[in-house]
N, C-alpha and C positions, 0 to 999 in steps of 0.2 A: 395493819394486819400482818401479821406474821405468818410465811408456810413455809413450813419442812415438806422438803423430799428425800422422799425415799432411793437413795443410790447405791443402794447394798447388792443390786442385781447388773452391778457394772461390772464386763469381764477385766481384767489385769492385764492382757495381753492383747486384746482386738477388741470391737464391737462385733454383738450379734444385733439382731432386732431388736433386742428388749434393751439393751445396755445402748445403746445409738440413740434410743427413742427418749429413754429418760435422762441423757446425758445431755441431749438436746433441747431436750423440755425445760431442765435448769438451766441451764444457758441464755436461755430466750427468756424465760420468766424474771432471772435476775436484773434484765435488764432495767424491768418498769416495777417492781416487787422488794421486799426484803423477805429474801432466800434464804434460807440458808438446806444443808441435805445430810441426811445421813449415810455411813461408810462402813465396811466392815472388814476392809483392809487395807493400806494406806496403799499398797497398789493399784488400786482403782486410781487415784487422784491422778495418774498419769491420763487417764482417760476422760476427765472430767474438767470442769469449768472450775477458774479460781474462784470459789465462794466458803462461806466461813461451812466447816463440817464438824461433825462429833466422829466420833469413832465408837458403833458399838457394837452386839454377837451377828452372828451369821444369820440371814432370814432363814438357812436351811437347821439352824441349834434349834435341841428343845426348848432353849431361851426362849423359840421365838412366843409360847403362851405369851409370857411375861414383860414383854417389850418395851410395853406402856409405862412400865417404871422407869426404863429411861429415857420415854421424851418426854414423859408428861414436864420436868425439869425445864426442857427447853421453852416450855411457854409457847408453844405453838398453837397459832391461832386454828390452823389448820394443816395437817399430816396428808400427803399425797404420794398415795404408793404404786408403780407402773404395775403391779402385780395385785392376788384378789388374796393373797397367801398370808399378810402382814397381820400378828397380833393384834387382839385389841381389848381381853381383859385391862379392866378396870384404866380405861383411856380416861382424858380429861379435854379430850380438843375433837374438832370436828374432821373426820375421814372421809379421805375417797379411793377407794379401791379400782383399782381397772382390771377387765377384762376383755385379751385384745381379742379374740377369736374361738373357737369352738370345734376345731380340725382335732382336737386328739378323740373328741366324742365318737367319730367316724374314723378315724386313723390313730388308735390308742398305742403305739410304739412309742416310747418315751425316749426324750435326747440321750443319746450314750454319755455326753460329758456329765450325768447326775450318777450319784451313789448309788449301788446295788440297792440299801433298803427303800430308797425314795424312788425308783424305777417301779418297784413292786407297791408301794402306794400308789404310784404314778396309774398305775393302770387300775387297781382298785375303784381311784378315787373317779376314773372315766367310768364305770361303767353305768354309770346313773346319775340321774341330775339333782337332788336331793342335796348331797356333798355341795354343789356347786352355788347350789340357794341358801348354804347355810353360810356360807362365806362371804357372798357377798350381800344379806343384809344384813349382815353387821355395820355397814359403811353407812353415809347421810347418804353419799351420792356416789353413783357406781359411772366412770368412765369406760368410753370404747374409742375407738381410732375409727371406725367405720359406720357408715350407715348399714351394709350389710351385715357386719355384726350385731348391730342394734336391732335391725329387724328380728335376726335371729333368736337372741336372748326375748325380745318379745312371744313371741313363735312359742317358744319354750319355757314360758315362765318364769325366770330363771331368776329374777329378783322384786321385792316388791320397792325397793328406793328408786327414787327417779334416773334415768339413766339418761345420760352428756354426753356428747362427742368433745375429747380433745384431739385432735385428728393428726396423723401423723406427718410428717413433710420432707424434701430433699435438703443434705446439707446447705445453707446459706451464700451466695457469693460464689456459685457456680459460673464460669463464663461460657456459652454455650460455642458450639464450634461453627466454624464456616461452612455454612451448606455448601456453598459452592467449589470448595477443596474435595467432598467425596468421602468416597470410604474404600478401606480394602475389604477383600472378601472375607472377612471374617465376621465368626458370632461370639455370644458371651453369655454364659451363664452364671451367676451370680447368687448360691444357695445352698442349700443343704442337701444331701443326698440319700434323705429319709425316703421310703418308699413312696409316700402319698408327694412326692417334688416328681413323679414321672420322667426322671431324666434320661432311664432306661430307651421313649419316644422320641425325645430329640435325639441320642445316640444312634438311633434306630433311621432318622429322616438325613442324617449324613449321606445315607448312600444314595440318598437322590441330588448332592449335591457335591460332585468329587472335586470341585474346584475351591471349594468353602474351607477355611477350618474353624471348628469349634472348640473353643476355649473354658472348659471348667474352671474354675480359681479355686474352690473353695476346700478348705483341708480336709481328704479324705481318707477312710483308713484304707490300709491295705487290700483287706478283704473284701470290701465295695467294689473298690477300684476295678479287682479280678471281676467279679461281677459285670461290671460293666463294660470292661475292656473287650468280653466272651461276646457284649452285641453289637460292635464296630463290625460295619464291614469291609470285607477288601477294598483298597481303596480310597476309604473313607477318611478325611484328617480331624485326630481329636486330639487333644489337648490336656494333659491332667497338670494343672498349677499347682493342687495342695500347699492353697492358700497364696495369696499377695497381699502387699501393702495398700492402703487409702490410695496411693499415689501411682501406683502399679495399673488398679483399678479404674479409674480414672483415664490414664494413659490408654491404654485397651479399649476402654469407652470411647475413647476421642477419635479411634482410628473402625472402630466397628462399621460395618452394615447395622445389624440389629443386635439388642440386647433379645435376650427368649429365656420364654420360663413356660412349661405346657403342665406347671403345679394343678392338683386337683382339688387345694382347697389352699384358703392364706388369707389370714387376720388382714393383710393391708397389701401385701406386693412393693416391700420397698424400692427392691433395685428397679423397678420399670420408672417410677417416679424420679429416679436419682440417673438411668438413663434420658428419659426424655427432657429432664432441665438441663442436658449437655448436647442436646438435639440428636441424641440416638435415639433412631427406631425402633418400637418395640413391637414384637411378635406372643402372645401368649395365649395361654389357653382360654378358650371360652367359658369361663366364670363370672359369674355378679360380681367379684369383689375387684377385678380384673379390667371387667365394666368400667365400675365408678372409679377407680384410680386413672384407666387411660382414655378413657371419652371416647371420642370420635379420632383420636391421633393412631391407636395402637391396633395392630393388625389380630385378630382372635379366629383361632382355629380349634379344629375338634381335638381335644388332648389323646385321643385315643387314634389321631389317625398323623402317620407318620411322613403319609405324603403332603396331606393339607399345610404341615411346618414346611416341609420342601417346597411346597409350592410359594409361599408366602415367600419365604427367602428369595423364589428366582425374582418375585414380582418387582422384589425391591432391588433387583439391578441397572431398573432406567432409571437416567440420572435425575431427569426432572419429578419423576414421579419420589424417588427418595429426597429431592431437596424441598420436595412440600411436606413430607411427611416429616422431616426434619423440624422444620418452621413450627409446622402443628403440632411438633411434641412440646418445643420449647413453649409455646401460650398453654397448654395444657397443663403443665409443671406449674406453670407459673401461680395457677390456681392454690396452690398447697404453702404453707410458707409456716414457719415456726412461731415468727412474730401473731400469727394469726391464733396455733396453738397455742402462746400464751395467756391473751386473751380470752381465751376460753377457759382456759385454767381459773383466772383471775375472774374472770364474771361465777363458777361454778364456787368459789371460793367465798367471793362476797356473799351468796344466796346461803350456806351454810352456815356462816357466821350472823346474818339476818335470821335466821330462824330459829339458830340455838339461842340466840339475845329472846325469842319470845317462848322461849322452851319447848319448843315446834323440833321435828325433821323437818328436811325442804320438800316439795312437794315436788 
């Protein structure tokens, strides 16, 4: 059996969520599979797995109708795209579309790194669900990363093909840190600074904590920044990185208190998973998706209230009480794993290609 993936949604210079996710979905699947993915700038391969690739248009060209003309070529048994957005006129192999989450439906601002005219689809295409069922029953089998998302698109209709979790996971070969060495008093945010990420609250729950500093990483523009800068209080120590390296992040992680994220909605919550398999504590906002990614390890507070994050942070300055939570984030991580996402790939894979052999979709 043959699958192509889709790696056209890899950035050139960093991973976001989506380009990490399927970066690492090829990675894992090569392992036990014959892989191969497709590219739409050979910049990407910097950020991706040595596996054989094509090179073809952009998923954001008008090409993309027409796509299928060039893989059908490939002979793929099966096409697997981390997005719902991929062509499918006149395909010749069986697809699976993902769709990780449902936050623009409720929080319709589209990422600023997309084109002026695709911003203005972008919110278009949120304001009804309709768009959203048309795209993905096109697919045999529609993926999610989450059970909370899965619930949702049930909730909501939102496809009639049967819908999969290939589930998301923390990089591989993490070594987790010594609970007993400690942590400095710092925090870590790890995200984007779209309005529905609430980080305006954590900026806000500094000033219950003047010994703390809190650390953004993530590239900000300018004019956020002012924004945000305006709700620091005296006092208060914040941090603007705009932007680190893997290894920068990491570093930071190793030496934290807690990772914190008081988001008001997220397909999956990476960085808490990618904290807790390095034994940092995580603090976040009290959401279902938030839930099922940190169990019983991860501290959850009301996102709207700025002393409940200050409080959570003091809790975690006894030593024992942070070296258990530590322990319990690392078993908790451990639950999530790529090798696993593989597999899921590959069972979703095989049930497609069983069914197209009896000229069936899968059920």
């Amino acid at each position: 059996m043959k699958i192509v993936i889709d790696a056209r949604f890899t950035r050139t210079d960093h991973h976001d969520g989506i380009s990490r996710y399927g970066a690492s979905l090829i990675a894992a699947t090569a392992k036990v599979a014959d892989v191969s993915m497709l590219i739409s700038d050979v910049r990407q391969l910097a950020l991706l797995p040595d596996v054989p690739y094509t090179l073809i248009s952009s998923p954001l060209s008008p090409l993309e109708l027409f796509v299928a003309r060039k893989i059908n070529p490939l002979g793929a048994d099966v096409v697997v795209c981390p997005m719902q957005t991929m062509g499918t006129w006149g395909r010749r192999y069986g697809l699976v579309l993902t769709l990780h989450d449902l936050i623009y439906y409720e929080h319709p601002a589209p990422p600023g790194f997309l084109p002026a005219p695709v911003r203005v689809l972008w919110r278009l295409y949120h304001k009804a669900f309709w768009p959203q069922r048309l795209l993905l029953n096109r697919a045999d089998i529609v993926a999610t990363i989450s059970r909370t998302t899965e619930a949702l698109m049930a909730k909501y209709r939102l496809t009639r093909r049967p819908v999969r979790i290939i589930s998301n996971a923390p990089q591989p070969g993490q070594e987790p840190r010594d609970p007993a060495a400690g942590a400095d008093h710092t925090l870590v945010y790890m995200g984007s600074f779209m309005p529905y990420k609430n980080v305006e609250t954590l900026v806000a729950g500094m000033s219950g904590l003047p010994d703390f500093t809190l650390h953004l990483l993530s590239r900000i523009t300018p004019e956020r920044r002012a924004e945000l800068e305006a709700v620091v209080a005296a006092g208060a120590r914040v941090v603007f990185h705009n932007g680190v390296t893997d290894d920068e992040y990491a570093v930071l992680l190793r030496r934290a208190t807690a990772l914190v994220s008081l988001s008001r909605a997220e397909g999956y919550g990476l960085p808490l998973v990618e904290a807790m398999a390095l034994g940092t504590p995580v603090i976040a906002s009290d959401i279902p998706i938030f839930r099922e990614v940190g169990g019983d390890a991860a501290s959850y507070v009301d996102p709207d209230s700025a002393a409940e994050f200050s409080a959570a942070a003091q809790k975690l300055r006894d030593a024992d009480h942070w070296q258990d939570v530590s322990r319990r984030s690392v078993a908790r991580a451990a639950e999530f794993s790529w090798d696993e996402s593989a597999r899921q790939l590959i069972e979703v894979a095989h049930d497609i290609v069983a069914a197209r052999s009896r000229g069936r979709r899968p059920r």
